[in-house]
C-alpha positions, 0 to 999 in steps of 0.5 A: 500500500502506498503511503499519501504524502499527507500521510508522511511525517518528516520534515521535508514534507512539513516545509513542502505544506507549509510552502503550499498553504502560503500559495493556496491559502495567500496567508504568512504566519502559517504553523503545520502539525502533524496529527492524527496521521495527517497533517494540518494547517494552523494561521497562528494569528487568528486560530483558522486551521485546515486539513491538508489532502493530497490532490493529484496536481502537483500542489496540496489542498485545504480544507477549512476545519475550523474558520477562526477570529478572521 
């Protein structure tokens, strides 16, 4: 079985989810954290987090858990 890259904890991978949610999301001040054997995607000012999913294009998606104080 093969393994997502979502799936992968190392920390080139972590820096990879980071680079794509400053492009996807269009925000800075970005926290990634691996959990519950996946990682996820935290705006530290406001709280906003996303779930990360793998996609077949190259780039990560975000699916938006919790909306945060924006």
């Amino acid at each position: 079985m093969t393994q997502l890259m979502t799936e992968t904890n190392t920390p080139a991978m972590e820096k990879r989810v980071l680079h794509d949610a400053r492009v996807v999301l269009g925000k800075r001040n970005l926290q990634a954290d691996f959990e519950h054997g996946q990682w996820w995607v935290t705006h530290v000012p406001s709280g906003a987090q996303w779930a990360v999913n793998d996609t077949n294009i190259g780039l990560f998606d975000f699916e938006q858990v919790y909306q945060g104080d924006e």
